[in-house]
C-alpha positions, 0 to 999 in steps of 0.5 A: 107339282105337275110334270113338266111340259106333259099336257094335262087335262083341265081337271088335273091343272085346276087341282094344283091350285087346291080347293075352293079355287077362284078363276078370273079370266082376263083376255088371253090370261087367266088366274087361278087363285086357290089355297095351294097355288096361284095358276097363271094360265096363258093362250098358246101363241106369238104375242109380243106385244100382249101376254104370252111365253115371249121366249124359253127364260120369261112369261109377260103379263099386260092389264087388264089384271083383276082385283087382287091378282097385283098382290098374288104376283108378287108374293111369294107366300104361294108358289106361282104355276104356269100354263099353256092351254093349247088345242089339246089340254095345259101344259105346264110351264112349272115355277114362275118367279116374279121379276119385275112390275110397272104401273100407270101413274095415280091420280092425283090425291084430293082433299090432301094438304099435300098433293101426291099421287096414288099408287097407280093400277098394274100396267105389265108384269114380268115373270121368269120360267124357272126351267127354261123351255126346251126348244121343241117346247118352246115352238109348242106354246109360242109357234114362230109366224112366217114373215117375207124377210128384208133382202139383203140387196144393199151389199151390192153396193159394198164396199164402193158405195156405202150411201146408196147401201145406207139408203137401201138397207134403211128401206128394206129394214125399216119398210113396216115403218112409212117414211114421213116429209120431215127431210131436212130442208135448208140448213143453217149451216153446209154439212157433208153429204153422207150426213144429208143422205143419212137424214133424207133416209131417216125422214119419218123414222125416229128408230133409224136415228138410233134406240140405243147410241144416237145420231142427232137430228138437225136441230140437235147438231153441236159446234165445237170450239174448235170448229168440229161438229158433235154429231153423235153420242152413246147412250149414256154420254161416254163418249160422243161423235165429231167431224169436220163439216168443211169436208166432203167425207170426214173422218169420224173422231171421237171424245171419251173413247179409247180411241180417237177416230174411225177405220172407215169415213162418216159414209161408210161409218153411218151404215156400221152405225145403222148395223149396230143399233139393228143388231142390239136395238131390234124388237128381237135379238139375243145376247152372248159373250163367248170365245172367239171359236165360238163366235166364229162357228156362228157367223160361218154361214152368215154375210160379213159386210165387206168394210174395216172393223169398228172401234166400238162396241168392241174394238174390232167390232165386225157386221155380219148379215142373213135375211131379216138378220143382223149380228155383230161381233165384239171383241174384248180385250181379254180375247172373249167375244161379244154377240148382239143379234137382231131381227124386226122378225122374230122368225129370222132368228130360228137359224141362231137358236142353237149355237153351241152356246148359252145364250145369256137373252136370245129371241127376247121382245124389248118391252 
């Protein structure tokens, strides 16, 4: 086995795979399938959406795969080794563990009495970095790019004015997303304003009404038969979100949550919800349950928004705010505390990347 994160010349990469050795370049990859060892081979850099080290625990692999790499991934007959080739040699990543495979749909068997489809082609592969990267490391094969970072203007508006924070926050968070012309027109039925607002900002951008719980569309609105309207659910239905349309700010109620009803009213409430599914639904986040010292030495330098604590994830669940970032801490019942934080750049997240804790997911691409 090479030494780890020692840059190696080419020579010296290749013969790990033993020989005679095949390569089979595929973009910004290359496998090296030999008798000893099975190499993969990837281009230093931050490619979230392509192949590339995504962070210090996983390696991502998208097609084009050339024949006979699919069955190689998976197997586990051969260890599996990976690289970095950056300006000045490989470095090596050690033992890559086959996580998880998606492909694209087959084609639909002809001449077949019964029609099924075919396996279909490797589309993305997933592959776990036996030993997590240092962070010197890690910024070596995966440099972090310098994005402008959105501003955290809105918090003037806290805590006397939630809507026009709500309506600042969604256009500097979601600004690399063009607003559309889909803004509800006449409704067939009178709604409050926060809930109007809430629409008129989300015009055109699916992620604001949520990637993880979900505030319904228009058109997706529920009246209940005591007159509440459902207007929201968490993502697997265990509880949704009601109010009552007759009043100008209503309390939010629940149905299927421990609690009953809201701290804060639906404008200041549609904000929290925009800040949750920001701290746990961005392309970049991280994930950690600890204890309330450490929770509390992590959000020290941080903004916390000025509103009452939130009934869920955790009950209290609290937003705290930098540049680009969003973090939102979940109290358990049993004491221990529930991290979500997240970011549209990747950059954003440097201040967080050593916490004094583990992060169980930190800096991760949601793919």
């Amino acid at each position: 086995m090479p030494e780890l994160w020692s840059v190696m010349t080419e020579t010296e990469m290749l013969s790990c795979a033993g020989a005679p050795a095949q390569a089979l370049p595929a973009g910004d990859v290359t496998y090296v399938v030999g008798p000893s060892a099975m190499l993969v081979i990837v281009q230093f850099g931050d490619r979230p959406d392509g192949s590339a080290v995504q962070n210090f625990d996983d390696l991502t692999l998208h097609d084009p795969f050339p024949e006979g790499v699919e069955a190689r991934l998976a197997s586990s007959e051969l260890p599996r080794l990976g690289f970095v080739h950056l300006p000045e040699g490989y470095l090596p990543l050690g033992e890559l563990r086959h996580v998880v495979s998606r492909h694209r749909p087959g084609d639909i068997a002809k001449d077949s009495p019964f029609p099924y489809r075919l396996p279909g082609k490797l589309s993305f592969c997933q592959l776990h970095i036996a030993d997590r990267l240092p962070l010197d490391v890690l910024d070596r094969v995966r440099p972090t790019p310098q994005h402008p970072l959105s501003s955290l203007d809105w918090l003037r508006f806290l805590p006397h004015d939630p809507v026009a924070a709500l309506r600042e926050f969604v256009a500097d968070w979601y600004a690399d997303i063009p607003p559309g012309n889909d803004a509800p027109g006449d409704l067939d039925r009178p709604l409050p304003e926060p809930l109007l607002a809430f629409y008129r900002a989300a015009a055109g951008r699916e992620e604001v009404y949520g990637l993880h719980n979900q505030i319904y569309t228009p058109d997706e609105l529920e009246e209940e038969d005591d007159g509440l309207l459902q207007f929201g659910a968490e993502n697997q239905g265990v509880f949704v979100m009601l109010l009552d349309p007759t009043e100008a700010d209503p309390t939010v109620q629940y149905s299927g949550l421990h609690a009953q009803r809201e701290r804060e009213p639906l404008s200041a409430f549609l904000l929290q919800f925009l800040l949750c599914e920001a701290s746990y639904s961005s392309p970049f986040g991280g994930f950690a349950t600890v204890n309330a010292d450490q929770a509390q030495q992590l959000v020290e330098p941080l903004h916390q928004v000025p509103l009452q604590p939130m009934r869920w994830p955790g009950d209290p669940t609290q937003h705290y705010v930098a540049p680009g970032l969003v973090v939102a801490t979940a109290t358990s019942p049993n004491g221990s505390v529930e991290i979500y934080a997240g970011s549209r750049r990747r950059s954003a997240l440097r201040p967080l990347r050593d916490p004094g804790f583990t992060w169980e997911r930190f800096d991760g691409y949601r793919s």
